[in-house]
C-alpha positions in Angstrom: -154.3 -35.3 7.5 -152.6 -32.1 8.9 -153.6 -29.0 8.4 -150.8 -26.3 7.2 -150.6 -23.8 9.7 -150.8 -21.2 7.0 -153.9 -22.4 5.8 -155.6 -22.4 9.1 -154.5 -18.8 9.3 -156.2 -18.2 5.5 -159.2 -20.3 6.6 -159.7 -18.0 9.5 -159.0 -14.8 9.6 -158.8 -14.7 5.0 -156.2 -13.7 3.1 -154.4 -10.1 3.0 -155.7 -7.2 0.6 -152.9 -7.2 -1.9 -151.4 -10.5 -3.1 -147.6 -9.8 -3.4 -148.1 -9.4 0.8 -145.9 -12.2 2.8 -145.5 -12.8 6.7 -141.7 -11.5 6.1 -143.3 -8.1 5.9 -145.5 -8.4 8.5 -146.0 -6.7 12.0 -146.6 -10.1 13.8 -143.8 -11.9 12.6 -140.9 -12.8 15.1 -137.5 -13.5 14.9 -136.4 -15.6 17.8 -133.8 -18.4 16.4 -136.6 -19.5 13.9 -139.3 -17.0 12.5 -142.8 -17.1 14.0 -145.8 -15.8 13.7 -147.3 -13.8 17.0 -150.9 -14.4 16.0 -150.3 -17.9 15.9 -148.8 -18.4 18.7 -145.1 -18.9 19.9 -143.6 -22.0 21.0 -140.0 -23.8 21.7 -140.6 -26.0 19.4 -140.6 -26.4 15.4 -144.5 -26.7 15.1 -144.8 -23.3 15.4 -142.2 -21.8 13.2 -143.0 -19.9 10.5 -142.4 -19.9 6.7 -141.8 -16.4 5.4 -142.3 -16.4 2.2 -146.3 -17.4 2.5 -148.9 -15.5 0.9 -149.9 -13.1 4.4 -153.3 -13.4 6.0 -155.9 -11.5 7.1 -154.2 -10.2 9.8 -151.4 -8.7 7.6 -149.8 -5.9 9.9 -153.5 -5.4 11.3 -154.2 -5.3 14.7 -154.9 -8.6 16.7 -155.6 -9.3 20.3 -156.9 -12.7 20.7 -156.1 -15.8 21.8 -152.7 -17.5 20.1 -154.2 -19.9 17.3 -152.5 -22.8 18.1 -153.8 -22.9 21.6 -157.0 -22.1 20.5 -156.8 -25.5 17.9 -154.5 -27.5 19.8 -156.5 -31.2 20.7 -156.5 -31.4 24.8 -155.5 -34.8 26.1 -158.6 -36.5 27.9 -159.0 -36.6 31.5 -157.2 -39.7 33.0 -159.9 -42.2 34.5 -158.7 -44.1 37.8 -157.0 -47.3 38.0 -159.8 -50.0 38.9 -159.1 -50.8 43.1 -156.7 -47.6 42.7 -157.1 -45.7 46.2 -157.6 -41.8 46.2 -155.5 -39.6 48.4 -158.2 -38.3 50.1 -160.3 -41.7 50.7 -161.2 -42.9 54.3 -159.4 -46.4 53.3 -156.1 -43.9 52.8 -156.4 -42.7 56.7 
């Protein structure tokens, strides 16, 4: 199951003060050719465009200087093992 990016931001970092807030009011947000959120990071693609109209976070035109979230959630890819019999580069069989 997929977490909503907006509830990762809630789950983190709460929810803003007053509950009429949205990201369309906020500091953070962007406008680029889609809207997105500066705390949670900016890509080219649609997984990190924004919805306006949520309910704003914690971070709600506060002041935030940490890591983007999505890179800080985003699943690295596991090291590639070697092909069995694969030579290296830098072996003495290579040379």
């Amino acid at each position: 199951m997929t977490v909503r990016k907006i509830d990762l931001m809630h789950k983190l970092f709460g929810f803003s003060e007053e509950e009429d807030d949205r990201c369309k009011d906020c500091c953070h947000l962007r406008k680029q050719r889609y809207y997105k959120c500066e705390c949670y990071g900016e890509t080219a693609s649609a997984a990190s465009d924004w919805k306006v109209s949520n309910r704003a976070c914690g971070l709600y035109n506060g002041i935030y200087e940490g890591r983007p979230v999505i890179y800080t959630v985003k699943q690295e890819k596991p090291p590639e093992s070697p092909i069995k019999g694969q030579i290296g580069l830098f072996d003495e069989q290579s040379m």
